[in-house]
C-alpha positions as a LaTeX table, in Angstrom:
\begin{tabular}{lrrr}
\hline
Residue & $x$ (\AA) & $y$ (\AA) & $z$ (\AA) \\
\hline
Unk1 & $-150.22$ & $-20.56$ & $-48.26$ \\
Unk2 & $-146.74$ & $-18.92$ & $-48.93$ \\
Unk3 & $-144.34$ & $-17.98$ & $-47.08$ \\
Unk4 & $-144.95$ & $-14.15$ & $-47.00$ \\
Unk5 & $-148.23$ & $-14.58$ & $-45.83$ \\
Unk6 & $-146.65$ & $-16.28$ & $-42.31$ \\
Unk7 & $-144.69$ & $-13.65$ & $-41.97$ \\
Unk8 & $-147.07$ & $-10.93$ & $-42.58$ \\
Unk9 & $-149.75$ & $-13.09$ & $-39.79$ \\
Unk10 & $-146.82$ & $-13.37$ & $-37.43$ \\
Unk11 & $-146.26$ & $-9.44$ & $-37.61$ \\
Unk12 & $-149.60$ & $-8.82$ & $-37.47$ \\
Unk13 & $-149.97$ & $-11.41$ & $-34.40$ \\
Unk14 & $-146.66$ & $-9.36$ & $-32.30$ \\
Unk15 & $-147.84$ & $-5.32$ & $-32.81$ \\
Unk16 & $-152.19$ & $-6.56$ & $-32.74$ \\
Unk17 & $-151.84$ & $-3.99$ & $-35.48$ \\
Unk18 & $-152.02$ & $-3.57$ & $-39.43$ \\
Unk19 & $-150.35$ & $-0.03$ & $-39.35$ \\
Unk20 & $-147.55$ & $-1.18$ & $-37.28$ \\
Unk21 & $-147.43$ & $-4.65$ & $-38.75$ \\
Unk22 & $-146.47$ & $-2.98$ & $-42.11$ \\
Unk23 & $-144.39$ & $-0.28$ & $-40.74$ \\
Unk24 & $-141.94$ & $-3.41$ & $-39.19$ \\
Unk25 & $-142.23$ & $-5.29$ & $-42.74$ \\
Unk26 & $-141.81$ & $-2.62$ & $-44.94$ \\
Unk27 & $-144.65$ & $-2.86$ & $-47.08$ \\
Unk28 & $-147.99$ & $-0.60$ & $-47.40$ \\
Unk29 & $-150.62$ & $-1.58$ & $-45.23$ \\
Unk30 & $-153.32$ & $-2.46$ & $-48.05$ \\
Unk31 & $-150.81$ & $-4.78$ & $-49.41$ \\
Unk32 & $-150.16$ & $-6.53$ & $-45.67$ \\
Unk33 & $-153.94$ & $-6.18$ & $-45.61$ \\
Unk34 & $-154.89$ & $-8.02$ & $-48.91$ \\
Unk35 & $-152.09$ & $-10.65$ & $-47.90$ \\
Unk36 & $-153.49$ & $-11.64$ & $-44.58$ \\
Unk37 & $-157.05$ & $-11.77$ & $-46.18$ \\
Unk38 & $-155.43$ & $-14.33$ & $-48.88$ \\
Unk39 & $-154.01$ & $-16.53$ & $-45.97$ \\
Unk40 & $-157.45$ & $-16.74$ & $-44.42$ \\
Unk41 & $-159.05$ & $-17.66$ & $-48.00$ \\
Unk42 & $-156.54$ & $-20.57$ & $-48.42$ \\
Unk43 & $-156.95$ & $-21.40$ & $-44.97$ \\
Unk44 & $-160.50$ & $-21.29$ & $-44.87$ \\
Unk45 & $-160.79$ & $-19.71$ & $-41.61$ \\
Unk46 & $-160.94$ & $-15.83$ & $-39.69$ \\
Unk47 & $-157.31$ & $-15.34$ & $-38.15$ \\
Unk48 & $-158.20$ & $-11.70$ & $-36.38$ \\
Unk49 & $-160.69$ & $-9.96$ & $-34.83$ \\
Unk50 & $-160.59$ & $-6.29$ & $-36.19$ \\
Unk51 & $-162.06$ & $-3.60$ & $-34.02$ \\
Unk52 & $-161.49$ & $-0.33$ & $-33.92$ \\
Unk53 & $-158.66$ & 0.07 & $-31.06$ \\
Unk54 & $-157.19$ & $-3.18$ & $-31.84$ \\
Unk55 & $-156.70$ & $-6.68$ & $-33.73$ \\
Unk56 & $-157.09$ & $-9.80$ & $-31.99$ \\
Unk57 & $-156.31$ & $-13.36$ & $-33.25$ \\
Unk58 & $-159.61$ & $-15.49$ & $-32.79$ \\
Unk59 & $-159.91$ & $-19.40$ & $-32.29$ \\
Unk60 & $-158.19$ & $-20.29$ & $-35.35$ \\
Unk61 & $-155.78$ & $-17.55$ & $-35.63$ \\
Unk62 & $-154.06$ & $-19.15$ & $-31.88$ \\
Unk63 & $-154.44$ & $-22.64$ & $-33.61$ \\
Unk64 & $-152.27$ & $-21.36$ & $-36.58$ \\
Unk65 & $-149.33$ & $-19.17$ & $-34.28$ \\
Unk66 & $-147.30$ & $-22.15$ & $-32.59$ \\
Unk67 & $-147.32$ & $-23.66$ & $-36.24$ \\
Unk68 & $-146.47$ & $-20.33$ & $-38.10$ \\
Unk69 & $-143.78$ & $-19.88$ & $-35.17$ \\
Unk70 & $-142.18$ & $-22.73$ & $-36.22$ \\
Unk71 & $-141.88$ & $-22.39$ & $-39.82$ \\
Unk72 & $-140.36$ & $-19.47$ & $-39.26$ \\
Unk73 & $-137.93$ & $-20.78$ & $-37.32$ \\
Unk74 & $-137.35$ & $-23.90$ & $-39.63$ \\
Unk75 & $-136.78$ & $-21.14$ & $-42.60$ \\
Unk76 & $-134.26$ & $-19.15$ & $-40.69$ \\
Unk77 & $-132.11$ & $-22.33$ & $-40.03$ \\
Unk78 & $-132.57$ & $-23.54$ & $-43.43$ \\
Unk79 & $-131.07$ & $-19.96$ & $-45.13$ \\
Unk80 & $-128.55$ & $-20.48$ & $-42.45$ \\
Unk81 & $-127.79$ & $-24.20$ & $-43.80$ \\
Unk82 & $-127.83$ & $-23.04$ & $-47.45$ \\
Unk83 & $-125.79$ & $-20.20$ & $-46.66$ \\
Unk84 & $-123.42$ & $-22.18$ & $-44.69$ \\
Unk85 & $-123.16$ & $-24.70$ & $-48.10$ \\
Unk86 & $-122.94$ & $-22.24$ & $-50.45$ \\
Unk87 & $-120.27$ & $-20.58$ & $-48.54$ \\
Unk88 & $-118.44$ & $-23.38$ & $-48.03$ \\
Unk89 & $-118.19$ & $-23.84$ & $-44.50$ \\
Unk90 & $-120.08$ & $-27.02$ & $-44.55$ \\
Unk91 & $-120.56$ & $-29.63$ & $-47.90$ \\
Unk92 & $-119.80$ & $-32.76$ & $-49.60$ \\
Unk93 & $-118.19$ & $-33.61$ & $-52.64$ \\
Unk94 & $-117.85$ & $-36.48$ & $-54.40$ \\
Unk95 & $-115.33$ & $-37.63$ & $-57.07$ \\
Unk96 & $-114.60$ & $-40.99$ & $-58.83$ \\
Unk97 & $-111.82$ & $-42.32$ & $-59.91$ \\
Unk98 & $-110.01$ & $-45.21$ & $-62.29$ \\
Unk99 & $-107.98$ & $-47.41$ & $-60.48$ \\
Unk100 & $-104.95$ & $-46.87$ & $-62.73$ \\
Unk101 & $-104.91$ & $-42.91$ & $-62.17$ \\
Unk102 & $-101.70$ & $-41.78$ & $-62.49$ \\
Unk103 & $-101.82$ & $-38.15$ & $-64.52$ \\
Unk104 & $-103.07$ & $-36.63$ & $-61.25$ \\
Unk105 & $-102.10$ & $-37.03$ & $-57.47$ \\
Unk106 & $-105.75$ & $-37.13$ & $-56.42$ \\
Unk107 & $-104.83$ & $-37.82$ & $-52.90$ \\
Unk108 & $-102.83$ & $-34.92$ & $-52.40$ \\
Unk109 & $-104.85$ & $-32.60$ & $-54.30$ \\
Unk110 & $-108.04$ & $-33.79$ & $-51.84$ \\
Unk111 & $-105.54$ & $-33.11$ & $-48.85$ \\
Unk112 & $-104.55$ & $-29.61$ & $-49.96$ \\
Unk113 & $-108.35$ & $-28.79$ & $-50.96$ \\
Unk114 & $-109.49$ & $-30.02$ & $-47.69$ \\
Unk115 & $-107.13$ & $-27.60$ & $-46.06$ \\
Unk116 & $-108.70$ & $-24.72$ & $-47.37$ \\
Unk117 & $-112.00$ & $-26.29$ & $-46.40$ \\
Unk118 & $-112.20$ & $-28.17$ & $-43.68$ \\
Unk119 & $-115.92$ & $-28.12$ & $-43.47$ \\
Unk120 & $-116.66$ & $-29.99$ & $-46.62$ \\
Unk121 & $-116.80$ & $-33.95$ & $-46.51$ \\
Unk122 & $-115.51$ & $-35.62$ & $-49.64$ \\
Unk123 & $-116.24$ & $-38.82$ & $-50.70$ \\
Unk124 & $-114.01$ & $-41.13$ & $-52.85$ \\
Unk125 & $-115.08$ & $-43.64$ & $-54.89$ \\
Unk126 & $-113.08$ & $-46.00$ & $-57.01$ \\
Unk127 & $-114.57$ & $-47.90$ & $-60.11$ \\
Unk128 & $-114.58$ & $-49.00$ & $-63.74$ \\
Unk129 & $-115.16$ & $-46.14$ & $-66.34$ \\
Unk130 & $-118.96$ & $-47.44$ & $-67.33$ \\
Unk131 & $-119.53$ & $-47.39$ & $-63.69$ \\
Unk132 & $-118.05$ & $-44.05$ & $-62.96$ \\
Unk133 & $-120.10$ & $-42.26$ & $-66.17$ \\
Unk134 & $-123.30$ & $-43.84$ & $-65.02$ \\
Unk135 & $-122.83$ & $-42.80$ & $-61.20$ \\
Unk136 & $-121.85$ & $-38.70$ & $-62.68$ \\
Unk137 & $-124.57$ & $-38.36$ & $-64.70$ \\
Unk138 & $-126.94$ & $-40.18$ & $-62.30$ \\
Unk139 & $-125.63$ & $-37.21$ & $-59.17$ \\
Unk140 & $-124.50$ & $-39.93$ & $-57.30$ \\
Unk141 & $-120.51$ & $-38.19$ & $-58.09$ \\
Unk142 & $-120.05$ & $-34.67$ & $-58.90$ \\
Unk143 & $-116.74$ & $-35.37$ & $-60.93$ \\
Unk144 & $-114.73$ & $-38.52$ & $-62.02$ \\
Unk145 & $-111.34$ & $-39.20$ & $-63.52$ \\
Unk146 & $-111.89$ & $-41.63$ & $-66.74$ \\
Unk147 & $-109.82$ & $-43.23$ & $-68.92$ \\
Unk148 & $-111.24$ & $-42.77$ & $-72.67$ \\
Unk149 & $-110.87$ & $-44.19$ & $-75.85$ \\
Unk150 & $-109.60$ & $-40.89$ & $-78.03$ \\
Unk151 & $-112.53$ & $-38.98$ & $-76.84$ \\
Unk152 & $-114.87$ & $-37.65$ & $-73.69$ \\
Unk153 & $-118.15$ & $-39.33$ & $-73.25$ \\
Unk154 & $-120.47$ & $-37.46$ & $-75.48$ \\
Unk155 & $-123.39$ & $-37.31$ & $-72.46$ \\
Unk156 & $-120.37$ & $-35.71$ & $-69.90$ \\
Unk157 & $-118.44$ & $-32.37$ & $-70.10$ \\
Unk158 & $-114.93$ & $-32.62$ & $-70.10$ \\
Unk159 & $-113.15$ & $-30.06$ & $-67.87$ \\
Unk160 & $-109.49$ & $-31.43$ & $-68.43$ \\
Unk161 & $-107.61$ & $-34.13$ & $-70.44$ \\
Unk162 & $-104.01$ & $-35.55$ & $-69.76$ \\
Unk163 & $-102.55$ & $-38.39$ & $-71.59$ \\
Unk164 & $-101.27$ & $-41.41$ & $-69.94$ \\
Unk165 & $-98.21$ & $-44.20$ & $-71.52$ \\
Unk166 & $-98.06$ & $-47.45$ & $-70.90$ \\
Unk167 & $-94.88$ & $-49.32$ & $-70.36$ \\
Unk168 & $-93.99$ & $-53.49$ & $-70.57$ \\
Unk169 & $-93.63$ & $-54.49$ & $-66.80$ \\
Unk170 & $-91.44$ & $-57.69$ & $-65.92$ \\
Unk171 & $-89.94$ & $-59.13$ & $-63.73$ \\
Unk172 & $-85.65$ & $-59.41$ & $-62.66$ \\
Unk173 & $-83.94$ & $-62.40$ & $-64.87$ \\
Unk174 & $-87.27$ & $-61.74$ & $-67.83$ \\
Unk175 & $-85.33$ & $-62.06$ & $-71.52$ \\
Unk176 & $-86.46$ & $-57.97$ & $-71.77$ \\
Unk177 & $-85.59$ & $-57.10$ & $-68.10$ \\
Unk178 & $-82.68$ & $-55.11$ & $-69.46$ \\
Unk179 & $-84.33$ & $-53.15$ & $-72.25$ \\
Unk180 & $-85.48$ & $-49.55$ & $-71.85$ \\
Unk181 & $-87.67$ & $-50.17$ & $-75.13$ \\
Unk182 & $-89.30$ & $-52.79$ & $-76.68$ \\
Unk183 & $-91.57$ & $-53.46$ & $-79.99$ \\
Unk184 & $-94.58$ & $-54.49$ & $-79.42$ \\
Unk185 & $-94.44$ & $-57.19$ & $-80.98$ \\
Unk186 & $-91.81$ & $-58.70$ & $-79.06$ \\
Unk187 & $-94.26$ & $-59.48$ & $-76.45$ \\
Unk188 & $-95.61$ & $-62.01$ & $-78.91$ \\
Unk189 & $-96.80$ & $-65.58$ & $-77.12$ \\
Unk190 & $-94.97$ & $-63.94$ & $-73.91$ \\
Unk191 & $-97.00$ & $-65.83$ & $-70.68$ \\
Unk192 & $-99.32$ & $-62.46$ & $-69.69$ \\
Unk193 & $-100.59$ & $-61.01$ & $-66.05$ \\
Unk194 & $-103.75$ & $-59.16$ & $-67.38$ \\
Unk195 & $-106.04$ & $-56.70$ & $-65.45$ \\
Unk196 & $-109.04$ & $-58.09$ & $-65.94$ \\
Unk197 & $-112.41$ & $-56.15$ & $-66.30$ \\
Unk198 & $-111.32$ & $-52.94$ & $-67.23$ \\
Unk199 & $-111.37$ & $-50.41$ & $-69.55$ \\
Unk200 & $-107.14$ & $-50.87$ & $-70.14$ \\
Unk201 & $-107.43$ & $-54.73$ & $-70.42$ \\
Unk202 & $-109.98$ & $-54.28$ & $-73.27$ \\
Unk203 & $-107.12$ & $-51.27$ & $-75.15$ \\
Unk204 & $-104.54$ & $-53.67$ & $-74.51$ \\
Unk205 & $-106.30$ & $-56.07$ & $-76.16$ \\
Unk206 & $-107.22$ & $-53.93$ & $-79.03$ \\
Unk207 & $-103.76$ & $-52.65$ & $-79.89$ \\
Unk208 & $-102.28$ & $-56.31$ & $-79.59$ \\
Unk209 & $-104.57$ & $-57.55$ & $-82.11$ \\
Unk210 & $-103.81$ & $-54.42$ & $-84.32$ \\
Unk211 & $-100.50$ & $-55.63$ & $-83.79$ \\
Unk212 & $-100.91$ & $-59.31$ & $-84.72$ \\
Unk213 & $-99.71$ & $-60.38$ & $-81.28$ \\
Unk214 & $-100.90$ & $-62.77$ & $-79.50$ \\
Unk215 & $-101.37$ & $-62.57$ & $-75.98$ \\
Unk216 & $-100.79$ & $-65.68$ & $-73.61$ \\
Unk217 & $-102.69$ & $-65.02$ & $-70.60$ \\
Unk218 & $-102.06$ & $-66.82$ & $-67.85$ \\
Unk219 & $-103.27$ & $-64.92$ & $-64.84$ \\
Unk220 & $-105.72$ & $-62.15$ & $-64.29$ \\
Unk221 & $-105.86$ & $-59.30$ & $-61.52$ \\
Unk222 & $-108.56$ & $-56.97$ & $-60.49$ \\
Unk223 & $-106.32$ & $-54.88$ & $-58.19$ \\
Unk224 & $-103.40$ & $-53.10$ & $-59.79$ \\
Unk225 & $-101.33$ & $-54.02$ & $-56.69$ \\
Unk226 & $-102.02$ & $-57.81$ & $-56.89$ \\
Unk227 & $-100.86$ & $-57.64$ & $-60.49$ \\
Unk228 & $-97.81$ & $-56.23$ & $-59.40$ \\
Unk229 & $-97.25$ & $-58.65$ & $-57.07$ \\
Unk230 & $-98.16$ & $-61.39$ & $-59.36$ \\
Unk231 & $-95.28$ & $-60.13$ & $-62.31$ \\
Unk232 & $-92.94$ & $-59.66$ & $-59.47$ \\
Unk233 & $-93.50$ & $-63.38$ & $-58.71$ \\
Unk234 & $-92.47$ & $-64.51$ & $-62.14$ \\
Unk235 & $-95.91$ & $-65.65$ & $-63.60$ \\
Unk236 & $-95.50$ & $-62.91$ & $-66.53$ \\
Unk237 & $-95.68$ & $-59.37$ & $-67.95$ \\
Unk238 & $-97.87$ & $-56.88$ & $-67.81$ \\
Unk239 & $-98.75$ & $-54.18$ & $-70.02$ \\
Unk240 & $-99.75$ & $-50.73$ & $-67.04$ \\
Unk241 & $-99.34$ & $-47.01$ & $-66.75$ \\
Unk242 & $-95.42$ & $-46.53$ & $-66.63$ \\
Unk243 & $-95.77$ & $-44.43$ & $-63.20$ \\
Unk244 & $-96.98$ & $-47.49$ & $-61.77$ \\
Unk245 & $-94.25$ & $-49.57$ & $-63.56$ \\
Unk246 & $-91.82$ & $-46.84$ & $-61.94$ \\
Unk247 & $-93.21$ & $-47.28$ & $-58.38$ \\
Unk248 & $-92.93$ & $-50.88$ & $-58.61$ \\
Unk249 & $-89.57$ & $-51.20$ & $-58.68$ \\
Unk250 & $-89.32$ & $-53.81$ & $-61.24$ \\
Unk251 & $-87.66$ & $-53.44$ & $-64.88$ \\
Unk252 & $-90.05$ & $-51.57$ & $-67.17$ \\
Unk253 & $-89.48$ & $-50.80$ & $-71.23$ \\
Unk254 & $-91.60$ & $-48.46$ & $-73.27$ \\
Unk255 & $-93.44$ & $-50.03$ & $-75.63$ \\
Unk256 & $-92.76$ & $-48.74$ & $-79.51$ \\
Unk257 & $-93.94$ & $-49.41$ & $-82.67$ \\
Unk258 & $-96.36$ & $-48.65$ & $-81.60$ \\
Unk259 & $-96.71$ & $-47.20$ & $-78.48$ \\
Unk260 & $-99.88$ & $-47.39$ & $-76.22$ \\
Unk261 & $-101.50$ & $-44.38$ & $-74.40$ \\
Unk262 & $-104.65$ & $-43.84$ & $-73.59$ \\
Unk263 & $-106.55$ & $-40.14$ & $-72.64$ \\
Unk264 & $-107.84$ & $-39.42$ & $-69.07$ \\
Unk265 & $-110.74$ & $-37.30$ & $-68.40$ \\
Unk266 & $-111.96$ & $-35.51$ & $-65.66$ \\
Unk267 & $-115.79$ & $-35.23$ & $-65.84$ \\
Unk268 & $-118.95$ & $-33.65$ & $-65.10$ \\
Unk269 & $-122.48$ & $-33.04$ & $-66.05$ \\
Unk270 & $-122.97$ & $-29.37$ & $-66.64$ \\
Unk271 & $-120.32$ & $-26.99$ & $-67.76$ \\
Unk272 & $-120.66$ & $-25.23$ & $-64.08$ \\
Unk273 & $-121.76$ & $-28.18$ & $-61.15$ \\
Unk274 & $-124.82$ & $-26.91$ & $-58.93$ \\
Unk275 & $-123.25$ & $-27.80$ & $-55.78$ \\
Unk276 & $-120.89$ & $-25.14$ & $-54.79$ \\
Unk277 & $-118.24$ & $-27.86$ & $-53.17$ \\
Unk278 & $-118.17$ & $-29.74$ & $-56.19$ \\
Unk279 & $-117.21$ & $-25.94$ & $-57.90$ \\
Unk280 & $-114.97$ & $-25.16$ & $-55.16$ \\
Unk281 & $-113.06$ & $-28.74$ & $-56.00$ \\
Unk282 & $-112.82$ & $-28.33$ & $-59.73$ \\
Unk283 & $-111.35$ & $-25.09$ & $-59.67$ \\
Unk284 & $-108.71$ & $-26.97$ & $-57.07$ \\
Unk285 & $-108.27$ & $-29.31$ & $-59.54$ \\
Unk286 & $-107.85$ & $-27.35$ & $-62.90$ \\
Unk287 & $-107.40$ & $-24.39$ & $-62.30$ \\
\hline
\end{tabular}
């Protein structure tokens, strides 16, 4: 049973006539004909009476009208739903994020993009890059911010890259409090706030041991605020993105020799996202 077919019985059912019936649908009437005779195959029942002055709709044909009536009704509010979607007057989005974003001021750039559309509902989530890759290519997020490693994830399309530097963060009275730049290895055996579980504790720890340094940790943080708090307090440095460092408040040195930066990607699965919101938001975003 397709759709056609309703609306063919349903036109049929209004004029009790295949030569009006067709007229109002556009169509010739041996094709209306043939289609109504297909609807009564797959239905397995006689919808009309045909006589000579006019069409009726027998036992079965009534059974079939408040049901046909329907459909037709659910269809029209559906187009209107998609139509309302793809036009952008209703929608969600969804887009995940690092904790430690800093290239992009994704809060403002929702606020300005949901000025333009105030119909679509965006969602926000926050996690850990493996987390964030999993939930894009899973649909669960159209888009998501990552942090990388040199390069995008292979299974993801990368729609724009920014590079982020990380800074030493310490805390007034520190021995480096006063420097604007420091060697890496200068943070050698220094007591160590790290931020544990993520993809920046695990670089940190890569580049230190490139380095030969050894870190001393002797507290850990899961929220980059926390951590902040926690240096500010005197238990240590920190190693974090230096427009956090700035924000902070508290005396900050670019690292050197070397220096530590990391890519961040913004993500999807397909080159152009099937939801039109999710379009719609990365054209916001990069373009």
């Amino acid at each position: 049973m397709e759709l056609r077919q309703l609306d063919h019985f349903l036109a049929v059912a209004r004029h009790g006539s295949f030569t009006a019936a067709a007229r109002e649908r556009h169509v010739v009437q041996s094709a209306l004909s043939a289609s109504i005779r297909k609807l009564e195959s797959a239905l397995g029942a006689q919808l009309f009476e045909r006589t000579t002055r006019r069409v009726l709709l027998t036992e079965a044909g009534r059974a079939l009208l408040p049901v046909a009536r329907r459909i037709a009704a659910d269809v029209v509010v559906a187009r209107g739903e998609v139509s309302a979607v793809a036009g952008l007057a209703r929608g969600r989005v969804s887009v995940g994020t690092i904790q430690t974003l800093t290239v992009v001021d994704l809060p403002g750039e929702l606020g300005e993009f949901r000025l333009q559309h105030p119909g679509v509902r965006i969602h926000v989530r926050e996690g850990i890059a493996p987390e964030l890759v999993d939930a894009v290519g899973s649909g669960e997020l159209d888009l998501a911010y990552l942090a990388g490693d040199g390069k995008p994830v292979e299974e993801l399309v990368s729609f724009g890259e920014w590079s982020q530097r990380m800074v030493l963060l310490s805390h007034p009275g520190h021995r480096l409090a006063d420097r604007s730049r420091v060697r890496l290895t200068e943070c050698d055996g220094e007591p160590f706030v790290e931020f544990s579980g993520s993809g920046l504790q695990a670089l940190i720890e890569r580049r230190c041991a490139e380095a030969g340094v050894r870190l001393n940790r002797v507290c850990e943080a899961t929220h980059i605020p926390l951590l902040v708090d926690l240096v500010a307090a005197g238990l240590g440095v920190s190693i974090v993105p230096d427009a956090i460092a700035e924000r902070s408040g508290l005396p900050c040195a670019r690292i050197e020799e070397p220096s530590i930066t990391r890519p961040i990607h913004l993500v999807g699965r397909s080159p152009e996202p099937a939801n039109p919101a999710a379009r719609a938001l990365l054209r916001h975003l990069v373009g």
